[in-house]
C-alpha positions in Angstrom: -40.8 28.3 -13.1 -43.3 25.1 -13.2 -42.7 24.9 -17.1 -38.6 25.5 -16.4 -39.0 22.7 -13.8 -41.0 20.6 -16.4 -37.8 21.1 -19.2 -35.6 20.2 -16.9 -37.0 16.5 -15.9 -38.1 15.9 -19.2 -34.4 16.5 -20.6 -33.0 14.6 -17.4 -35.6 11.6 -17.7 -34.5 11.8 -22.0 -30.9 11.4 -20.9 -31.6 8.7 -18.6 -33.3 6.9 -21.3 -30.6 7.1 -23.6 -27.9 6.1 -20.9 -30.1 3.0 -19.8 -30.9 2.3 -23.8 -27.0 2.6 -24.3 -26.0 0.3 -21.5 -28.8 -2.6 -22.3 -27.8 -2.0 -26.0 -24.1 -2.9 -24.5 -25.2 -6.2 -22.1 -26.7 -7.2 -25.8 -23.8 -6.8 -28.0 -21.8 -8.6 -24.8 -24.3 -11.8 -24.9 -24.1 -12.4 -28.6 -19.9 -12.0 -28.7 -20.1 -14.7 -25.2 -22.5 -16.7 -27.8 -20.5 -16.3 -30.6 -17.5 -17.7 -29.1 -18.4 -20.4 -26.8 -16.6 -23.3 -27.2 -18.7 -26.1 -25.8 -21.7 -28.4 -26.5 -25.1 -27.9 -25.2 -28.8 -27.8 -25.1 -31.8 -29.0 -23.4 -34.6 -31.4 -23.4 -37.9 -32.7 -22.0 -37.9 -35.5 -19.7 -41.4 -37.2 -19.2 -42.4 -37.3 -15.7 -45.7 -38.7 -16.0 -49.0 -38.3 -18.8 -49.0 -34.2 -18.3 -45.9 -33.0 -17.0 -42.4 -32.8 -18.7 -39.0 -31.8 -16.8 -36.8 -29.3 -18.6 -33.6 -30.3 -18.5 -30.6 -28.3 -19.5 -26.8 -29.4 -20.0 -23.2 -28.4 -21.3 -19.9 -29.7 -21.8 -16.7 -27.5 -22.8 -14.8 -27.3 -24.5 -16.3 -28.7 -27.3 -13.5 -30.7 -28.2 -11.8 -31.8 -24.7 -8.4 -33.0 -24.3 -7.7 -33.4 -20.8 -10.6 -32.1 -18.6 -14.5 -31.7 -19.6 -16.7 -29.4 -17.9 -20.0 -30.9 -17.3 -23.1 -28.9 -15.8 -26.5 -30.0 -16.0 -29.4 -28.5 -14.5 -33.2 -28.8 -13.8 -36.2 -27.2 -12.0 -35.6 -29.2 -9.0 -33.6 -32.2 -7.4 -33.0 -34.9 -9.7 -31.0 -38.0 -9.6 -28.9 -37.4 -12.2 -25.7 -40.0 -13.9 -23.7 -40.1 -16.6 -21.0 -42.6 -18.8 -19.1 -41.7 -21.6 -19.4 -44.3 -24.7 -16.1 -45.0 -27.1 -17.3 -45.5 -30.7 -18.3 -49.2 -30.3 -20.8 -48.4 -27.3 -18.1 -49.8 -24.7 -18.4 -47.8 -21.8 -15.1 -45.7 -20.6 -16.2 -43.1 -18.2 -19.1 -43.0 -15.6 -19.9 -40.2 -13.4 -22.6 -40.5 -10.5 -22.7 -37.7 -7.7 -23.4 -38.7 -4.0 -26.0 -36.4 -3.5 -29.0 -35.3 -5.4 -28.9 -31.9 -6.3 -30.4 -29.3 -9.3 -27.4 -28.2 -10.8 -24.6 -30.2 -11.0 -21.5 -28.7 -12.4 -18.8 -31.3 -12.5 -14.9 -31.8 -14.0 -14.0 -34.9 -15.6 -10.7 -36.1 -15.6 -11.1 -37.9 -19.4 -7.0 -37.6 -20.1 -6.4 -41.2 -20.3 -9.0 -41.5 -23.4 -7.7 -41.9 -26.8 -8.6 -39.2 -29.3 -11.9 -39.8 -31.1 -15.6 -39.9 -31.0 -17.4 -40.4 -28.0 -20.9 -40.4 -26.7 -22.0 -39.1 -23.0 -25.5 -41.0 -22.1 -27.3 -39.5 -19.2 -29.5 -41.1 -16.9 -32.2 -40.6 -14.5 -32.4 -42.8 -11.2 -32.0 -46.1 -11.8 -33.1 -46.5 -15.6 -31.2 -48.7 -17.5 -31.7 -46.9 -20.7 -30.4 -43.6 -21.4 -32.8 -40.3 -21.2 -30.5 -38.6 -23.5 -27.4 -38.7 -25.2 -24.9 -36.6 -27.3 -21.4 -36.9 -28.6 -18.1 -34.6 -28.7 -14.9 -35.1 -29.8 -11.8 -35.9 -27.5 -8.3 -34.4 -28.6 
């Protein structure tokens, strides 16, 4: 009976396996297809806090190439001061974005329909630094 018993979980805890392999197996193949066809711009970077410590900062805008409305999420660790303008090709400033209140994650539409199509740059900023902490460009439709 013991050695009956002993079959029996062994096949059960086998088919288990397989069922949790097949489904994590499936979240995988689901991840690289959400990868494969995101339509957006993103990344991260360090921003020096001080000699030894470094904030990870991570960001997105969709769709890639905007026409009317761009998606804009950036996140951190913790609370940060975060602001934003969007550059036209000659460095001219068309767009600025600054929240009320300091948050984490900020996750934020921007209404960018009266642009012209072309190249532009979005410049973030920290606080009140003049200069930019980072900055990368999309398209506008």
């Amino acid at each position: 009976m013991k050695k009956l018993l002993f079959i029996f979980a062994l096949a059960f805890g086998i088919g288990c396996s397989a069922t949790a392999t097949a489904q994590t197996a499936k979240a995988v193949n689901l991840n690289e297809e959400a990868v494969k066809n995101y339509d957006g711009i993103g990344g991260s970077f360090l921003y020096k806090l001080n000699e030894r410590e470094s904030l990870n900062v991570n960001y997105a805008l969709t769709p890639k190439s905007p026409s009317n409305t761009a998606h804009f999420f950036i996140h951190t660790p913790d609370a940060r001061p975060f602001s934003a303008k969007i550059a036209d090709a000659k460095g001219k400033t068309v767009y600025t974005w600054q929240p009320q209140d300091q948050n984490y994650m900020y996750d934020a539409d921007w209404d960018i329909a009266s642009l012209k199509a072309g190249v532009y740059t979005v410049k973030v900023f920290m606080g009140k630094e003049a200069k930019s902490i980072h900055e990368f460009s999309f398209t506008k439709q």
